[in-house]
Every structure is written in C-alpha cells, then in structure tokens.
C-alpha positions, -999 to +999 in steps of 0.1 A: -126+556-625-143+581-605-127+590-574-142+580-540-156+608-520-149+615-481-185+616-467-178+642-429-188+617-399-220+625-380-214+641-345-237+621-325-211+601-311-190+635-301-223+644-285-230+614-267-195+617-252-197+646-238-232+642-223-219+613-205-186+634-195-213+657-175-231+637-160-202+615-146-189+643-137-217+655-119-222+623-100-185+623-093-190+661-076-224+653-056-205+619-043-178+640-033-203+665-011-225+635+005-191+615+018-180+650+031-211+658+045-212+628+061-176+630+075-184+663+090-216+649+105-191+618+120-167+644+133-190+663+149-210+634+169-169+620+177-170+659+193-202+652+214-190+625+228-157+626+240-163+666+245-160+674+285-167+708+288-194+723+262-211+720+229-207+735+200-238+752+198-263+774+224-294+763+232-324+780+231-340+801+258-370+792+275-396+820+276-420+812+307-453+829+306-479+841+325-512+826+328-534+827+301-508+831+272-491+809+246-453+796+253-424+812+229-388+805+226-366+830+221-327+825+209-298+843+228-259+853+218-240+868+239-264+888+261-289+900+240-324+877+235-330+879+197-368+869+200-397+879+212-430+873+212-449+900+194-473+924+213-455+916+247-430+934+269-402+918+288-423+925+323-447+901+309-426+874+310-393+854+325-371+844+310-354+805+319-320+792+310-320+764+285-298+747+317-330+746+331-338+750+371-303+757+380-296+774+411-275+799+424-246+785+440-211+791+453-181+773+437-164+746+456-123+743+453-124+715+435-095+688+425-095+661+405-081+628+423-074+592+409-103+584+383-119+546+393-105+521+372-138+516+358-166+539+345-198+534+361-237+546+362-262+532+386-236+516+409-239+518+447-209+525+477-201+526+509-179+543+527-165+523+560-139+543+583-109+553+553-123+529+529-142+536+500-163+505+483-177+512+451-203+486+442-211+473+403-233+497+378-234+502+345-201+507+322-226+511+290-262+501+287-249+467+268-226+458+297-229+452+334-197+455+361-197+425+386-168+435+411-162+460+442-133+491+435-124+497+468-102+536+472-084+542+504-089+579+519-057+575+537-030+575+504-061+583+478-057+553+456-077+524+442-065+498+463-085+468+455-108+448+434-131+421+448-150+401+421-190+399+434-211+365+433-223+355+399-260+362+406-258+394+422-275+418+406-253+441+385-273+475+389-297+497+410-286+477+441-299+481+477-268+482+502-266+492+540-236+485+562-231+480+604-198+493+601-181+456+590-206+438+569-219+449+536-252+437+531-262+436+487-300+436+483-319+427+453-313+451+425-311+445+387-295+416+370-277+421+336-274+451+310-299+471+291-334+464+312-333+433+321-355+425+351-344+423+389-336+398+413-342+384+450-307+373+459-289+385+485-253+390+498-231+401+529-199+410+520-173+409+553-151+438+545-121+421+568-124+391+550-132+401+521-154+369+519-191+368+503-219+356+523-254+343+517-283+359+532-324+357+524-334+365+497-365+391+489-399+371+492-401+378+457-374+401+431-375+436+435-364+470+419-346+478+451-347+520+456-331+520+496-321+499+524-306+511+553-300+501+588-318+513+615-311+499+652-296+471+637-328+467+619-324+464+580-351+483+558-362+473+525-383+499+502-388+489+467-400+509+441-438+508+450-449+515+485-437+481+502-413+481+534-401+450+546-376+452+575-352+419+592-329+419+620-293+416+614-263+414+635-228+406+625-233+397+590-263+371+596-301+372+599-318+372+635-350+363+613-360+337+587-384+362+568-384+394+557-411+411+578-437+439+568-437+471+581-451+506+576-457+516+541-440+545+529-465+573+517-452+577+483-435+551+462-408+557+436-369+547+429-337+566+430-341+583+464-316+586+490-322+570+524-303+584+555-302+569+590-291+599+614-294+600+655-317+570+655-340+583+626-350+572+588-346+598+564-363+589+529-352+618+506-367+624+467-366+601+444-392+596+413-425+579+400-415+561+366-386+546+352-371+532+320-382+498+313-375+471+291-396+477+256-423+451+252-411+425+228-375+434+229-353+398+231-322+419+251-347+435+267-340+471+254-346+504+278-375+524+267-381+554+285-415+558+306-430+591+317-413+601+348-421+627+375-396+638+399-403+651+436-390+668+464-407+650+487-390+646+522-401+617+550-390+606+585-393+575+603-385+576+640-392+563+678-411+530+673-414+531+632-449+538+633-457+569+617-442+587+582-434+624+591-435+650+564-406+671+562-397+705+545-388+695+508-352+698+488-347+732+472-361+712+438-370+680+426-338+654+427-340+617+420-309+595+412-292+606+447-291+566+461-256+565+472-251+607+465-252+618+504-229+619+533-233+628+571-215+657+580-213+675+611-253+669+617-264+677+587-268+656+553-250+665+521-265+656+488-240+660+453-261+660+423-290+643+410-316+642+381-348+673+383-381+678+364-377+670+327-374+702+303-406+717+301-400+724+262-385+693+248-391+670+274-355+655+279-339+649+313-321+674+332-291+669+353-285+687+386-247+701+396-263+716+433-244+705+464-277+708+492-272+704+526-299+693+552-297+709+588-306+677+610-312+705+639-335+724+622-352+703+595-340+728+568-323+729+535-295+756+518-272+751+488-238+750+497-220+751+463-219+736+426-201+700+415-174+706+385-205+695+364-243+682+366-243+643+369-267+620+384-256+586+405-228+606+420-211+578+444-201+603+476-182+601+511-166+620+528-128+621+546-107+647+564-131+679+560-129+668+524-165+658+498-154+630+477-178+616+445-172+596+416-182+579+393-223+586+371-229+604+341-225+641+333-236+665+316-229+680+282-215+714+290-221+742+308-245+753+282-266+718+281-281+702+309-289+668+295-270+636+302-244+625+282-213+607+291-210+579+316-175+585+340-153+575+362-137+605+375-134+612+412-132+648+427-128+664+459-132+696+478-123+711+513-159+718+530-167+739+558-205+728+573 
C-alpha cells in the first residue's frame, strides 16, 4: 500500500494575510493623524475664543503704495520686514500695521471693576447722577437680553435688575433721559436680524415703573435720540428727524413731528446735547441685514462705509452745521461718549474696513472734542479695541463696559462679546 504523500500548502493565504495586515494598519495610522489633526484644529479655535490678550500667530503687513503701482504684502518678525516688492526701495513706500489705522496714544491707568452680570453688544445706557443703567443688547447673535443692569458709582456694584416690557425692542435702541425718565425708542426686536419696531417706553427711574409712550409713525432702525430743550429727537438710519415734546415722562404731542433732515444718513453714531446744542458724531452708511430667504432671519453682512463726519444743530434747529471731523472714521460709538468738563469724550468704536482683506476693524482711541474750540485730540488708549463701549463718567474717573473686543494686540478684528467694566482717573 503506497504511502500517502504530504503535498506543501500554497502561500496565498499567508499572502493575503499580510496584505490585509498593511493595509489595516495603514488605515489604523492615517485615522490616528485625521482625529489628531482635528483635535489640534479644536484646540486651537477653543484658544481663539476664550484667548484675551493675543493670537497665536502675526499678521501680515500692509505695504501702502504710491500712485501708480501695484499693492504688496510683506511679512514681519520681530523687527525686520521679510518682503519686498522687487525693483522698489523702502522710500517708495509705507509701510501699515496689520492693526490697521491705529493711532498714537497715551496709556490710561486702567482698572478693572465689577464685570456686568451679563455680556452684552449693541445695548444702550444712561448714566443719571451715581446711577448707571445699562439697557438690553446682544448676549450672542441667537439671543436677545430684555432687562436694565443698573451699577451704582457710589459703592461700584451692580445693584439692580429691572425686567423691560415684552415688546421692547432688544437691540440698537434709541434712549434719551431728562434726568428722571428714561425714554426707549424703537430699536430692533429679537436675535440674529430680525426687523425693528415702533414701540415705545418711559421708564421712571424712582419708580422703577414702565410707561407707554407713542409709538414711531412707522418701525425704525433707531441710530440717536436725544433731548434737546425738552424736545426729544428722533434720527433713524436714513435721513429722517422727527422730534416730540416731552416733559415728566409724557408726551406734550400726539405725533411725532418732522423736522430738519440730517445731511447724511447712517446708524451707529453718537448724538450729544451740550450748552443747548445737537451734536451728531460719525456713524456709517450700511449695515448687516437679515439674508433674503433666511426663516431666523440670519445677519448677512452688507458693504459698509464708515465716516468722520461731524454736525451741529443749534438756536432754532434750522440749519446742519459742518464741524471739524474725528481724528478717523468711528461708527458704533451710540452710547460710547460722556461730557466732561466742556468737552466730549468718545471710548472706542468701529473704523474703515481693512483695505486688504476687507474685515472690520476695531478702534481702542479715547478722542476728546473741545466744545470751546470745535477741535479734536486723542487723549489715551482703552485696555483693548471694542466697539458699543457703554461709557459714563463719575468722580474724575471714565467708566465703559460692556461690547465686543478685539483679538489681541496684534489683530484688530472683533471677536469676543464682554461684559467687563474698567475705569481710569482722567484729567481733561
């Protein structure tokens, strides 16, 4: 009987094994370099937005040139610009921070006071003897505040909240006092872009009750009000005025009454009554707006152009007078001014967009307005750039809270939206 014969085992099945062995262990190593890739990524936007003081990179440099040549961008560490452009010399050309139109400025002695219990952006204050009320605003662009924080200058705390009407607007507010009575104009009613309302409130700041006023002849994008010889002044985004008179909380009128149109329109300006005259200061042409389409009415940015524009109302409100303009173009300065000593002081703001990547720019300038002489000088620098600055003043001392900041030192552009307030010993 003939013996049976081992017959060796092909090695395709070895082969196979190990081919799969590589490749699962490929997939296993590139899976590994994606998830930690992508937690790096995580980390790093965590870092951008809770950061307070810088970013992690340097931005580029803006090389300006003259007329008739082509626009570079050069890249800087430490002191040296790495780049430039071929064939020119440095007298051919200036070169711009990335923190673009910042100006020279003194530092302020600065310290940081009780933070609001809220965060807020686009909210509106007033300041009546040692009481601070801090209207509404944004706490993110998905949700609205609807109360007053009210901070007492005398013991610097937040001292009180008082809950505001269910339809008053929630944003971009017009308010104006007479010393007792809060009047709440119009403004914008719920988060994102959402579109504005006519209602109107007077808030008695002794009783801390709400009123009912007049409403707008029709809802507006409020951008001032003030009171002028017990005369209240509406200016909404476009060229329209409207005035009423008011005395103790109520209206002396049962309309809203034209007046003299403002020569240019636009939001976010600051409007000053000083020794019996209207001052209408900056402000913008543009705005975000709700994107066509969008059911919670999304914010789309529009094209914007900021000014420096300056205007004066006076004697018998029948004539705009042009004034010297800011040291730059400011907008988002509503509620970011206080009278001090005849003169006006203005904390932050928003200037001309980046003139390389287009994105909004921040200002951190402190400017003062000499009411004597119709002139302007930068008095100093805020901790950081932020726009919608909320400011008073008490006891030689600027106060503002509250807006959105900046990135860093080294980046200009809005970030963060805050609730921290500050202060620093002035001498104007």
């Amino acid at each position: 009987m003939a013996k049976h014969q081992h017959q060796p085992q092909p090695k395709t099945n070895n082969s196979c094994s190990k081919f799969v062995f590589i490749v699962t262990f490929a997939c296993l190593v590139g899976l590994a370099c994606i998830i930690n890739l992508a937690s790096s990524f995580s980390l790093y936007n965590t870092y951008l937005s809770f950061t307070s003081n810088w970013v992690s990179h340097k931005p580029p440099f803006v090389v300006v040139p003259k007329a008739g040549e082509e626009p570079n961008i050069s890249y800087k560490t430490g002191d040296g610009v790495l780049k430039r452009k071929k064939g020119h010399t440095s007298d051919s050309k200036r070169v711009l921070s990335a923190t673009f139109a910042d100006l020279p400025a003194p530092d302020l002695p600065w310290e940081q006071m009780p933070s609001a219990p809220v965060p807020r952006l686009d909210g509106s204050s007033i300041q009546i003897g040692n009481l601070f009320y801090v209207i509404s605003g944004y706490g993110s662009l998905d949700y609205v505040h609807s109360h007053v924080d009210v901070f007492n200058f005398s013991d610097n705390t937040w001292c009180a909240r008082i809950e505001a009407p269910k339809y008053m607007a929630n944003s971009h507010l017009g308010v104006a006092s007479d010393g007792r009575f809060i009047y709440v104009v119009s403004g914008q009613y719920g988060p994102q872009c959402r579109g504005p309302t006519s209602v109107t409130y007077v808030l008695d700041t002794q009783t801390r009750e709400w009123l009912d006023f007049p409403p707008l002849p029709a809802p507006r994008q409020v951008t001032l009000i003030p009171i002028l010889v017990k005369y209240m002044i509406f200016h909404d985004t476009a060229l329209s005025t409207l005035g009423f008179s008011v005395k103790d909380g109520k209206a002396l009128e049962k309309d809203w009454q034209p007046m003299i149109q403002i020569p240019r329109g636009g939001p976010h300006r600051a409007c000053v009554v000083a020794n019996d005259r209207l001052f209408v200061i900056g402000g913008q042409e543009g705005d975000f707006m709700a994107k066509p389409g969008s059911p919670i009415f999304k914010c789309s940015r529009r094209n914007e152009v900021v000014y420096e524009d300056v205007y004066m109302l006076e004697g018998e409100m029948k004539e705009w007078k042009v004034l010297p303009p800011m040291p730059k173009p400011n907008s988002h300065i509503e509620c970011s001014w206080v009278i001090v000593n005849n003169s006006i002081i203005i904390t932050g703001g928003t200037t001309e967009k980046h003139p390389v990547n287009n994105r909004m720019i921040l200002v951190g300038e402190v400017f003062q307005f000499h009411l004597d002489s119709l002139t302007w000088s930068v008095i100093g620098k805020l901790p950081y750039r932020a726009k919608t600055t909320l400011a008073a003043f008490w006891d030689g001392y600027l106060y503002f809270t509250s807006g959105q900041r900046d990135r860093g030192p080294d980046n200009p552009q809005p970030m963060k939206v805050v609730g921290e307030m500050w202060r620093a010993k002035i001498n104007v």
